[in-house]
C-alpha positions in Angstrom: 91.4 79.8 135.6 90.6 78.3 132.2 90.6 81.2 128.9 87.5 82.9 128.2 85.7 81.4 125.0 83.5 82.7 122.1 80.4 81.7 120.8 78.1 83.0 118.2 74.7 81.2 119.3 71.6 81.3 116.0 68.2 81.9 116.8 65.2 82.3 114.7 64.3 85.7 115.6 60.0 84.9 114.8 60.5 82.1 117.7 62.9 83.9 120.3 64.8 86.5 119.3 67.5 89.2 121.2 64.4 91.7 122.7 63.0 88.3 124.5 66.1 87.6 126.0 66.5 91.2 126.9 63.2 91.3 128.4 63.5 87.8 130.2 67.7 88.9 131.0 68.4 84.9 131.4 66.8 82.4 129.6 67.9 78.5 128.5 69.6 78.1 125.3 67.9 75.0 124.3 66.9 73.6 120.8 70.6 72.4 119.6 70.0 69.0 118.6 72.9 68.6 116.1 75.7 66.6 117.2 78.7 69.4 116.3 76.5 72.2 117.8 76.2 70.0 120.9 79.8 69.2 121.3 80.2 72.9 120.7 77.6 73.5 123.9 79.4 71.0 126.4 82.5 72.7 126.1 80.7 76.4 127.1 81.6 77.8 130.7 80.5 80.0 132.8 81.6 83.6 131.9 81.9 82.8 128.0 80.9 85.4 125.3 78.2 84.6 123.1 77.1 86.7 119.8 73.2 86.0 119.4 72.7 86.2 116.1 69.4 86.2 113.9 68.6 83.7 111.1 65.8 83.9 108.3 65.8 87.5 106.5 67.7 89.0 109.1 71.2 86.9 109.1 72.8 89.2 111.2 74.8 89.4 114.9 72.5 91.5 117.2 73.7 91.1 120.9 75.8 89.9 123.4 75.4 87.7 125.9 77.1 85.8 128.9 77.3 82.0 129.2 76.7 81.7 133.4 76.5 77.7 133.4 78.2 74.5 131.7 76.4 72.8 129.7 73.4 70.1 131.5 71.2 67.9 130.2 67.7 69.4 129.0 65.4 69.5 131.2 62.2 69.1 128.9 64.3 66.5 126.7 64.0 62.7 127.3 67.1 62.1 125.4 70.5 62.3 127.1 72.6 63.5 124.5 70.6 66.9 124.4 72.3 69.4 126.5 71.5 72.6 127.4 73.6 76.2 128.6 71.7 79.6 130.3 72.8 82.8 128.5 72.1 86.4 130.2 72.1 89.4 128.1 74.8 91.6 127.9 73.5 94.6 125.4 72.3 95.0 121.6 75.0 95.7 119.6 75.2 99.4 118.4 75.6 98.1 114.7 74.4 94.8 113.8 76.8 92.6 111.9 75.1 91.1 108.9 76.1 88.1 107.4 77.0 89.7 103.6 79.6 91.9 105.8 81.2 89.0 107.7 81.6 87.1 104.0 82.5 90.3 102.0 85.6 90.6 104.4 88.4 87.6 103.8 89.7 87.8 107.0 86.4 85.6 107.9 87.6 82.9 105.3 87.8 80.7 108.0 84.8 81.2 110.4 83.0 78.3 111.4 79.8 80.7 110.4 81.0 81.0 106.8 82.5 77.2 106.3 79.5 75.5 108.2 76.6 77.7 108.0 73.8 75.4 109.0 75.7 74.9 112.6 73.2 76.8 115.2 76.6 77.1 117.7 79.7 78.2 117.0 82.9 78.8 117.8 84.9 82.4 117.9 88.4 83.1 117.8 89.5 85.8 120.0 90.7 87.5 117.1 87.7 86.7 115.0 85.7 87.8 118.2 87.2 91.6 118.5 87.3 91.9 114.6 82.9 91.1 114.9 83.1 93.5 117.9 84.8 96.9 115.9 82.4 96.1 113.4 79.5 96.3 115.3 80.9 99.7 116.5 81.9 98.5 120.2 
């Protein structure tokens, strides 16, 4: 069985935000139409980790969440290249993680949030992943 990855999965929380997905518990993590995010999505498995994390004002890690399937093509897209993954939430994290605190500390110097910011999907090292985690107070 293949490793368990990491995600940290933006979301702009005035169109869907963590309390929808907790309400709706699974819900189609659609919207990615950059070509680095995408890649990003086809490589998601079931039983991944995601962060959600809120953009705007907010810019800040707020919940966890489960990847339950690979990455399929969008179902309300007519183009093929768009892809799609379903997230269930996990739990809100006791203490969000905001954005200044994930820059202030250099052992982020080389997140994928930090070096490309505008990327709506990405990656988490394992380490980078349990350092996000003990600051969010889990």
């Amino acid at each position: 069985m293949a490793e368990k990855s990491f995600w940290l999965l933006k979301t702009e929380p005035d169109n869907y935000n963590f309390a929808d997905l907790e309400r709706d518990t699974t819900t189609v993590w659609d919207g990615v139409a950059n070509n680095a995010a995408l890649k990003h999505m086809r490589a998601m498995q079931p039983g991944d980790m995601a962060l959600i994390y809120h953009t705007g004002d907010e810019r800040q890690a707020v919940g966890l969440a489960e990847v339950t399937t690979a990455a399929y093509p969008d179902p309300k897209g007519d183009n093929a290249a768009l892809v799609v993954v379903d997230v269930t939430s996990l739990r809100r994290l006791p203490q969000p993680v905001t954005l200044a605190a994930i820059k202030a500390d250099p052992f982020f110097a080389d997140f994928a949030l930090v070096r490309q910011g505008r990327l709506s999907v990405v990656p988490v090292t394992a380490e980078q992943w349990q350092r996000l985690l003990a600051m969010a107070e889990l």
